[in-house]
ROLUMVO-373085 format. One record per residue (C-alpha): x, y, z; residue number from 1. Coordinates in nm, 3 decimals. Example, Ala and Ser with C-alpha at 12.3 -4.5 7.8 and 13.67 -1.06 7.14 Angstrom:
% ROLUMVO-373085
[atom [1.230, -0.450, 0.780], 1] [atom [1.367, -0.106, 0.714], 2] 
END
This chain:
% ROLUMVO-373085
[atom [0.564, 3.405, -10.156], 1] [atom [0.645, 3.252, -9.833], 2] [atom [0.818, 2.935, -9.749], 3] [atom [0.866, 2.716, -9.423], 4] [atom [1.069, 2.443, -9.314], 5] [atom [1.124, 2.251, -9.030], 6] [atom [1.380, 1.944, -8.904], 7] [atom [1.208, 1.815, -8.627], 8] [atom [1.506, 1.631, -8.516], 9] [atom [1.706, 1.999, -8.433], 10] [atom [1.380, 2.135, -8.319], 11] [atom [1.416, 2.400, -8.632], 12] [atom [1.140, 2.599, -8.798], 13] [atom [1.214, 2.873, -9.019], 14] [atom [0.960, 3.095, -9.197], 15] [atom [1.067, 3.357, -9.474], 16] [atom [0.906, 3.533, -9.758], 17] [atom [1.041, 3.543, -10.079], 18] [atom [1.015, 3.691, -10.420], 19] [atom [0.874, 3.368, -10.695], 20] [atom [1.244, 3.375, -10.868], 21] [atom [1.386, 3.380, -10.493], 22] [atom [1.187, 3.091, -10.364], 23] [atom [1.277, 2.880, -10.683], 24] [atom [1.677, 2.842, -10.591], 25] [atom [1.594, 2.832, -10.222], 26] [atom [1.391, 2.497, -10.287], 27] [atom [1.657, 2.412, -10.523], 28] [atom [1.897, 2.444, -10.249], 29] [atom [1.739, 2.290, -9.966], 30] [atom [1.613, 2.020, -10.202], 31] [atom [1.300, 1.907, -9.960], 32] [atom [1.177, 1.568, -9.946], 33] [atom [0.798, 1.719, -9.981], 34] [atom [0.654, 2.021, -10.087], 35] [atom [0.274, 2.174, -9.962], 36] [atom [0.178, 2.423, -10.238], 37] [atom [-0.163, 2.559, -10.283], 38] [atom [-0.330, 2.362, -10.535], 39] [atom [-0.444, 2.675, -10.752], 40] [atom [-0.059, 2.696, -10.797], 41] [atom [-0.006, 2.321, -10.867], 42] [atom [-0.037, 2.261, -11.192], 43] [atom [0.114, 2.659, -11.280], 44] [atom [0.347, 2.670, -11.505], 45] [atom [0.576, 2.896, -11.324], 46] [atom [0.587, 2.613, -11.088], 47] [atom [0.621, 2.344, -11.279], 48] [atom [0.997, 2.415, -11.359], 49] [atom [1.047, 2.457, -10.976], 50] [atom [0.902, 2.084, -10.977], 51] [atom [1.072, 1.948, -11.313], 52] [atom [1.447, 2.127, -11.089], 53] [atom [1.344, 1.876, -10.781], 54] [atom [1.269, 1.501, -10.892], 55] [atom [1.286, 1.366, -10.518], 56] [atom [1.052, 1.585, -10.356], 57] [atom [0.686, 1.509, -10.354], 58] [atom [0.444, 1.791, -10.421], 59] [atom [0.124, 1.783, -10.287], 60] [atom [-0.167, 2.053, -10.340], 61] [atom [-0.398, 2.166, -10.061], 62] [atom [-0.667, 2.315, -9.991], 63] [atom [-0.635, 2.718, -10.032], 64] [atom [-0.750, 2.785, -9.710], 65] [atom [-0.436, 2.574, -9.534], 66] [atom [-0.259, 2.854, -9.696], 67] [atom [-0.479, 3.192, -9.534], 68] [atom [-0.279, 3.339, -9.272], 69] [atom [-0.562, 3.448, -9.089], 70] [atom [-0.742, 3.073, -9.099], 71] [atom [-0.432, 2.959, -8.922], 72] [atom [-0.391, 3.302, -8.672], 73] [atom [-0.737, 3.248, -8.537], 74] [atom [-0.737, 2.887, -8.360], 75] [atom [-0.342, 3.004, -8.279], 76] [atom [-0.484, 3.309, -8.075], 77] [atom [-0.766, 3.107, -7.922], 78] [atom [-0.498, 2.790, -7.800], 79] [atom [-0.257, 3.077, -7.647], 80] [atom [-0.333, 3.192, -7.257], 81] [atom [-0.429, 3.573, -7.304], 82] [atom [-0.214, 3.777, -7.068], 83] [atom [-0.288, 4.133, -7.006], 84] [atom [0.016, 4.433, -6.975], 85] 
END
């Protein structure tokens, strides 16, 4: 499982991957005010007691796709300059 986070105030993004039990105290601890999850996970029990352990965050499904690491790579590669070694 991965997770993200950003304070765009500091100019901070951090990406990590995590194991389920992992990411469930790391959202605990950073206690987010919103949380993107896929929404084939939303309504997931396993999740649900990640959302019941965080009653000011909003969670909000998306689309699966939003989630594909390759959907995301491919208009990432085609934005960047290509430079040649």
């Amino acid at each position: 499982m991965g997770t993200c986070r950003s304070r765009c105030g500091f100019g901070e993004f951090v990406a990590t991957e995590l194991l389920p039990a992992e990411a469930a105290e790391e959202l605990q601890r950073l206690s987010p005010a919103e949380l993107l999850v896929p929404r084939w996970l939303r309504d997931r029990e396993e999740l649900q007691a990640v959302i019941d352990a965080l009653p000011r965050t909003a969670v909000e499904g998306r689309e699966d796709w939003v989630f594909d690491r390759d959907a995301g790579h491919r208009p990432a590669e085609s934005a960047l300059p290509h430079t040649h070694p």
